[in-house]
PLY file of the C-alpha trace (Angstrom):
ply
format ascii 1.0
element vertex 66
property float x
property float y
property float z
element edge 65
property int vertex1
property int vertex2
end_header
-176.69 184.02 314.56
-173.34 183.06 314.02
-173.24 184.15 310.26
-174.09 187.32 311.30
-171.83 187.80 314.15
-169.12 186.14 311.65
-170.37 188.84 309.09
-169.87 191.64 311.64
-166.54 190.55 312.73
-165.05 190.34 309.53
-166.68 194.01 307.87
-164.34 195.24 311.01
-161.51 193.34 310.59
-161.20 191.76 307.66
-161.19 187.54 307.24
-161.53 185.31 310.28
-161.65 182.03 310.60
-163.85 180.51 314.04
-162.75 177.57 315.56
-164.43 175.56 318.44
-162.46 175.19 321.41
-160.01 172.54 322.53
-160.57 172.99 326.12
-163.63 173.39 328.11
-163.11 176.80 329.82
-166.54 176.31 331.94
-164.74 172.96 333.41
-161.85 175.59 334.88
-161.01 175.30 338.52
-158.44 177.56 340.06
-156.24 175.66 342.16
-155.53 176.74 345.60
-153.64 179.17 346.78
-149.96 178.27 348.45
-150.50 180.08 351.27
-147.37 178.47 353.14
-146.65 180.62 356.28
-142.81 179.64 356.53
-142.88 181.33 353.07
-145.97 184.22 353.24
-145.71 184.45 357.01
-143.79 187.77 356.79
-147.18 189.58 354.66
-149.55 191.77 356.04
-153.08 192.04 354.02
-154.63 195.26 354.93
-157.60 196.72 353.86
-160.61 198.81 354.86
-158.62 201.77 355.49
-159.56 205.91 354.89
-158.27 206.40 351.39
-156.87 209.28 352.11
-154.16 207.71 353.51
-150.66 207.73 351.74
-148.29 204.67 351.82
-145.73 206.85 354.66
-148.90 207.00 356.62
-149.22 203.14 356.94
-145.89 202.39 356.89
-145.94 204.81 360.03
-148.02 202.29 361.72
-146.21 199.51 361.20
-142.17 199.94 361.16
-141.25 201.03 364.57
-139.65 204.66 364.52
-135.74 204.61 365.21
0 1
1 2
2 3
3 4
4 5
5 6
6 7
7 8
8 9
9 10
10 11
11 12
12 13
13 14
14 15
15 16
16 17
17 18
18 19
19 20
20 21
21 22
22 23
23 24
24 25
25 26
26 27
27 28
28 29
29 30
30 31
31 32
32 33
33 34
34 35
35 36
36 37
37 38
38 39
39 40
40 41
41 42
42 43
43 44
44 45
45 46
46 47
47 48
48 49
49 50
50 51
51 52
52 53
53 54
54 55
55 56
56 57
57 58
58 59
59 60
60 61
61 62
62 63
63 64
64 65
């Protein structure tokens, strides 16, 4: 199977060379997040809304008119 996919892959692009991995990608963890509210605590997440909205229309919501 591999000779073949090896055969493929060089008829399109020319020599390769396949190498086994260093690192075992299916042992990959992401860490978690930094969600430190002194430093996040002034982000809003919003989502859900009509698409038809435009960013003035939200911001509308939000920023208090002067």
């Amino acid at each position: 199977m591999l000779t073949i996919f090896s055969e493929q892959l060089e008829a399109a692009v020319g020599k390769v060379k396949i190498q086994k991995p260093v690192i075992d990608y299916l042992e990959f963890s992401p860490k978690d997040p930094d969600l430190d509210e002194d430093k996040y605590g002034h982000l809003l997440e919003i989502y859900d809304f009509n698409s038809s909205l435009k960013t003035d229309d939200l911001m509308k919501i939000f920023v208090p008119s002067v």
